[in-house]
Backbone bond lengths (Angstrom), bond angles and torsions (degrees), N, CA, C in turn:
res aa  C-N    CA-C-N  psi(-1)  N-CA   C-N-CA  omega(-1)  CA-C   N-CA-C  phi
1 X - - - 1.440 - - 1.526 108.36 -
2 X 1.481 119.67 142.31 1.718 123.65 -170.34 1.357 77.22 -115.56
3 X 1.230 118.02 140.76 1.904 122.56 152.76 1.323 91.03 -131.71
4 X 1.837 97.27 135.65 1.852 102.34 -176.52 1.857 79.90 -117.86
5 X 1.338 76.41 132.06 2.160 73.64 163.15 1.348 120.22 -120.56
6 X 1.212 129.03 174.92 1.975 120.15 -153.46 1.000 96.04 34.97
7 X 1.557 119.96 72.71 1.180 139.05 172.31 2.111 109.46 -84.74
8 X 1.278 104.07 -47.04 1.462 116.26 160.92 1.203 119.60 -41.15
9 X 1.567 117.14 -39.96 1.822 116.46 151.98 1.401 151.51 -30.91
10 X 1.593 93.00 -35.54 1.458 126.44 -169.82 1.750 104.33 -63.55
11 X 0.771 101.50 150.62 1.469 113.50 169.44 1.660 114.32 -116.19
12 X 2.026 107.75 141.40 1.537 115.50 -169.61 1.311 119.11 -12.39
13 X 1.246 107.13 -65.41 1.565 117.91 -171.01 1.436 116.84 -78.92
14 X 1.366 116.14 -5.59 1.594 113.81 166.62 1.453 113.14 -83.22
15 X 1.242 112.76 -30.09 1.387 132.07 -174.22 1.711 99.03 -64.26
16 X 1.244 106.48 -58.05 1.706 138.79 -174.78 1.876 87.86 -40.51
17 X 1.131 98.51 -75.35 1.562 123.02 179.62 1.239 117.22 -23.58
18 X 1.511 105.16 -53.40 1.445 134.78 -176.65 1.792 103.89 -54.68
19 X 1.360 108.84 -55.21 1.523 119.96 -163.16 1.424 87.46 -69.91
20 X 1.595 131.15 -47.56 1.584 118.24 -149.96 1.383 103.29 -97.41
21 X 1.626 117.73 5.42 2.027 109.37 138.80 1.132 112.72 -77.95
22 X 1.196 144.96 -53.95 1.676 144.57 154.46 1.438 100.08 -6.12
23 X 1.279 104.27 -81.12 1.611 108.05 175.74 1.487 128.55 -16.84
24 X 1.672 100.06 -82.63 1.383 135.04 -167.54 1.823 106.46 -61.86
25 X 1.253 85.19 -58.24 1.779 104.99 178.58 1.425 118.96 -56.19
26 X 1.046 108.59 -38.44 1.275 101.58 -155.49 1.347 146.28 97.42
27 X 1.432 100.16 -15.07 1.713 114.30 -164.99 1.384 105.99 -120.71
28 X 1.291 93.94 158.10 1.970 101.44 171.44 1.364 112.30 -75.86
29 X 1.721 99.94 138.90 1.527 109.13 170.78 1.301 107.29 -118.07
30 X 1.362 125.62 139.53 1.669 128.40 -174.10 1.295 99.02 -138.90
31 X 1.169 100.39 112.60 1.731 136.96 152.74 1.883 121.10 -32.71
32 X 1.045 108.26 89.74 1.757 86.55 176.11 1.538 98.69 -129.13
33 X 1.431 109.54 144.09 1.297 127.84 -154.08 1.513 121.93 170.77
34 X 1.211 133.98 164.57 1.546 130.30 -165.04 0.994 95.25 -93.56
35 X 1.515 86.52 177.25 1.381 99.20 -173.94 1.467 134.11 -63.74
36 X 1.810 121.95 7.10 0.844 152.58 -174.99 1.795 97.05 -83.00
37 X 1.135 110.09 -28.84 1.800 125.93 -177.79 1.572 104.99 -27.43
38 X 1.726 92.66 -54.53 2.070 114.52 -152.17 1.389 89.69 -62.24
39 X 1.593 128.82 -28.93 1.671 107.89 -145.85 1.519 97.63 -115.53
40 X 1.914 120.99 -10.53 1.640 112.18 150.57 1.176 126.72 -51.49
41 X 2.186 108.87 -44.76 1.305 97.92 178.32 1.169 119.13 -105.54
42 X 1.611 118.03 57.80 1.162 126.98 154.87 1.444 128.09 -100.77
43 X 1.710 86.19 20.69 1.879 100.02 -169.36 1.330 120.34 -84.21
44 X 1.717 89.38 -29.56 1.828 99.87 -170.61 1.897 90.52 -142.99
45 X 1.529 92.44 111.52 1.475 106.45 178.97 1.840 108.42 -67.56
46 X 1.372 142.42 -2.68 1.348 155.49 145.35 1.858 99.58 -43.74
47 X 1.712 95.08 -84.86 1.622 93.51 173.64 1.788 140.38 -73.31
48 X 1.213 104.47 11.41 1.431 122.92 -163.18 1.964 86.21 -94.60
49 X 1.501 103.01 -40.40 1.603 113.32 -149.57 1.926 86.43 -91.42
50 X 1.435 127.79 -25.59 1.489 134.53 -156.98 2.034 91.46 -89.16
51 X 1.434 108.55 -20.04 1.298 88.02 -169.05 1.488 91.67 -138.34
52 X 1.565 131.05 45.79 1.068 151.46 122.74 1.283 121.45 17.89
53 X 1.648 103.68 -71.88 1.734 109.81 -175.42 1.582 109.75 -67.77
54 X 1.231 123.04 140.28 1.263 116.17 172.46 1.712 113.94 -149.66
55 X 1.524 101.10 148.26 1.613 100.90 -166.57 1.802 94.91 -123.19
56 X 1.907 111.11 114.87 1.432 100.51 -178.78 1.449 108.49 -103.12
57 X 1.582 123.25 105.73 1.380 124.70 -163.91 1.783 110.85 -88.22
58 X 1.378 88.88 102.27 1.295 99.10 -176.90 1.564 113.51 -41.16
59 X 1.856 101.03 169.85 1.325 107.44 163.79 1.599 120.89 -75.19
60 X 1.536 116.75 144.28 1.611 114.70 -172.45 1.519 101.24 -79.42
61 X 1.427 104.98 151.26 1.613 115.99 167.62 1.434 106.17 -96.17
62 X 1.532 96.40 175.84 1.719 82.60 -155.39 1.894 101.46 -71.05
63 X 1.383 139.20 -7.73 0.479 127.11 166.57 1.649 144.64 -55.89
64 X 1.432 106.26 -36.86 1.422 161.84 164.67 1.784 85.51 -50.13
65 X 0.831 123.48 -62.40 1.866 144.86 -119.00 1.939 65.31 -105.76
66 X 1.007 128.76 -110.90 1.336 130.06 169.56 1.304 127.42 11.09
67 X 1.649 118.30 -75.75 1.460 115.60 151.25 1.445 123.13 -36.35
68 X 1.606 128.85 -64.98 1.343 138.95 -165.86 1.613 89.78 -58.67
69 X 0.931 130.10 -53.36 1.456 134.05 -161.76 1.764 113.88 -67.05
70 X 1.578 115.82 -31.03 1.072 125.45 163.59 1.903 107.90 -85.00
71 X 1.056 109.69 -24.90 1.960 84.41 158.11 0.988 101.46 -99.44
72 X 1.160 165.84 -20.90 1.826 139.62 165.82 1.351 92.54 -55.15
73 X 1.211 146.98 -52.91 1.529 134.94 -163.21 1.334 101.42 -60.07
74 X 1.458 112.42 -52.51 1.680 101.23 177.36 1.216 142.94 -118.88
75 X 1.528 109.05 18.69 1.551 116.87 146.76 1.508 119.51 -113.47
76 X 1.525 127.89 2.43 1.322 121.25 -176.29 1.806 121.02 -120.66
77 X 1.314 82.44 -29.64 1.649 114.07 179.17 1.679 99.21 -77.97
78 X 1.082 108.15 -74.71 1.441 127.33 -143.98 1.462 123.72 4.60
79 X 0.819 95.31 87.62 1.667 119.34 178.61 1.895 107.63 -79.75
80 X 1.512 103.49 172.55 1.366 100.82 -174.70 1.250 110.78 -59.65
81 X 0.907 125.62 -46.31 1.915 149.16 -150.80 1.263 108.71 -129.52
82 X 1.459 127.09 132.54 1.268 143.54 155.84 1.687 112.32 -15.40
83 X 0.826 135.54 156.64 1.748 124.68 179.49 2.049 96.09 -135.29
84 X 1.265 112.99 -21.38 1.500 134.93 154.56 1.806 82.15 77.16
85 X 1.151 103.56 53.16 1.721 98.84 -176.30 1.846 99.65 -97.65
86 X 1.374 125.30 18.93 1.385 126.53 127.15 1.601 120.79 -65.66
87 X 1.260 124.99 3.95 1.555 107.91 -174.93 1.529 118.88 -93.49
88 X 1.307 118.53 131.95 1.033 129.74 -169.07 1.598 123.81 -6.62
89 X 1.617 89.11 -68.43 1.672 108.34 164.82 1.812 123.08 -52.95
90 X 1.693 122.27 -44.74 1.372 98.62 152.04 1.174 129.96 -47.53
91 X 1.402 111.58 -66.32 1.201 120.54 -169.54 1.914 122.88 -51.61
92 X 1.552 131.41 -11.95 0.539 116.75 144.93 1.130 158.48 -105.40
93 X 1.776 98.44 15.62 1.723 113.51 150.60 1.085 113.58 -87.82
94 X 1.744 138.38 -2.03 1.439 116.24 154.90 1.210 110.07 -103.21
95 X 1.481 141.22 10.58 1.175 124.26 117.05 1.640 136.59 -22.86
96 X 1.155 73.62 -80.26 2.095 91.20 169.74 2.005 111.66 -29.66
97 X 1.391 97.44 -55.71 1.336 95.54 -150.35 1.416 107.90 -106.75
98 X 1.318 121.31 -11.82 1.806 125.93 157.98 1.084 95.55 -104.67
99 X 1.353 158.28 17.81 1.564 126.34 140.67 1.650 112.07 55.80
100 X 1.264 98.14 34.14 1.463 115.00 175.17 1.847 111.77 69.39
101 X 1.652 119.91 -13.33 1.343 120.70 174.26 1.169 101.03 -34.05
102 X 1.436 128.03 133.23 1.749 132.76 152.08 1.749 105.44 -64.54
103 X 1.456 114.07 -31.98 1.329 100.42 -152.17 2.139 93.67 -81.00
104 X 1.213 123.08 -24.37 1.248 149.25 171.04 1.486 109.46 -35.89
105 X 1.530 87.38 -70.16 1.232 111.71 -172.05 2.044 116.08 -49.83
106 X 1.622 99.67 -57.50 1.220 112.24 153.05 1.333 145.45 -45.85
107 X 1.528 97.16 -23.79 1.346 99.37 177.55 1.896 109.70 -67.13
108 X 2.104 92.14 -60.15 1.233 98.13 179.92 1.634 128.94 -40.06
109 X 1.499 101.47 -58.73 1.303 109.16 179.27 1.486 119.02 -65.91
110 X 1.289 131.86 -1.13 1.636 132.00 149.90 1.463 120.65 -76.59
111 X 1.176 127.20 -12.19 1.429 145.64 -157.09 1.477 110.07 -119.67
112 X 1.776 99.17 -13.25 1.602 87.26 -179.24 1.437 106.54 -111.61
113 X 1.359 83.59 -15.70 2.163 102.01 178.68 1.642 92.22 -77.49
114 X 1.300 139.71 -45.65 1.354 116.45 -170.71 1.787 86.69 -70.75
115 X 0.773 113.15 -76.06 1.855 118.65 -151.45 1.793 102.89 -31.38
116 X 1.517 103.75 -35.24 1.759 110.79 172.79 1.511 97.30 -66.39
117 X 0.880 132.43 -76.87 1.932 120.05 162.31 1.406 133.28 -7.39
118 X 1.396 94.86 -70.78 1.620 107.10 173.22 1.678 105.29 -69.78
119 X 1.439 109.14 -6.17 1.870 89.21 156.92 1.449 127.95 -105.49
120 X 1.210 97.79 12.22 1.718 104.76 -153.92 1.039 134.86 62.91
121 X 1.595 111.77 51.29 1.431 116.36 -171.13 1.698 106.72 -126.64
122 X 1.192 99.90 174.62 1.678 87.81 -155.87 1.797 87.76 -106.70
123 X 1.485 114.38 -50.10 1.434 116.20 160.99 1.388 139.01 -91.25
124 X 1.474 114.61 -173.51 1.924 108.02 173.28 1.230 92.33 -79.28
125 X 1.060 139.63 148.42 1.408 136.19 123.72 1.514 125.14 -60.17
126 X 1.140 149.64 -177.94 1.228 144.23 -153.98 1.889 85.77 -117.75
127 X 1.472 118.13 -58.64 1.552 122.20 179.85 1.764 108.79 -34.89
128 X 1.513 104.55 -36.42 1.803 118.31 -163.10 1.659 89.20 -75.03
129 X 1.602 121.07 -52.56 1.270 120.71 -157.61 1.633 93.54 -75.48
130 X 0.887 125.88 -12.93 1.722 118.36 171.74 1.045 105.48 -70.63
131 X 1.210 115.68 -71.04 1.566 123.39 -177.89 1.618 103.06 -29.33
132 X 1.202 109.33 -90.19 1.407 134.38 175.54 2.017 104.42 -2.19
133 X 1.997 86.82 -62.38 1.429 91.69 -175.93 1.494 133.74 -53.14
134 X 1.895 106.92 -23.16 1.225 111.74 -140.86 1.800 78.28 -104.78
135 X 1.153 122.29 -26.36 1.338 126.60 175.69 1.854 128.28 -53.06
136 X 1.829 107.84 -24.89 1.047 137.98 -126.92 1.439 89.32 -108.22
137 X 1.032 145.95 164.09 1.602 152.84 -155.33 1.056 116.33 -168.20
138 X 1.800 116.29 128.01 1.306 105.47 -174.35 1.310 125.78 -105.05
């Protein structure tokens, strides 16, 4: 399986490219990209029709946002120590500032787990995840 992601990036003939490993290869290629995705491959009705199936993963509510946020802490993160970035108060500055994006969300919370690293710290601190946040672009 190839998965290209910022797939909406791609240009005609990369896209093109994309379908004629599908082809050649043998294997599945899956597209992930915004919602900007639908109207690249609306360039070439061949690849528009080859990658057909499509899954549009909504934005999380904060509830959503809560769960996802408690497994990145402990299957993606996993840091020494709890970072408790379910607590109310995280969670509603990454509310605020990913707008429920998963891919957002990920960014921050990879960026605050290295920078807790690169200080020698075993968790986020909440001061780091500010920082982190205010750094962060949407």
């Amino acid at each position: 399986m190839l998965i290209l992601d910022e797939a909406q990036r791609l240009t005609e003939r990369a896209i093109s490219e994309a379908r004629d490993i599908s082809d050649k290869l043998e294997i599945s290629v899956v597209l992930v990209g915004t919602d900007r995705l639908n109207a690249v491959l609306s360039w070439d009705e061949q690849v528009k029709y080859r990658f057909l199936l499509t899954y549009h993963m909504p934005r999380l509510n904060s509830e959503e946002l809560r769960e996802t946020t408690a497994l990145w802490e402990e299957h993606i993160l996993q840091l020494p120590e709890p970072s408790k970035l379910t607590s109310a108060k995280a969670q509603d500055l990454l509310l605020q500032k990913t707008q429920g994006y998963i891919g957002l969300l990920d960014q921050i919370l990879r960026e605050a787990a290295i920078q807790t690293l690169l200080m020698g710290r075993t968790r986020i601190e909440y001061s780091l995840l500010r920082q982190v946040v205010k750094s962060c672009s949407l």
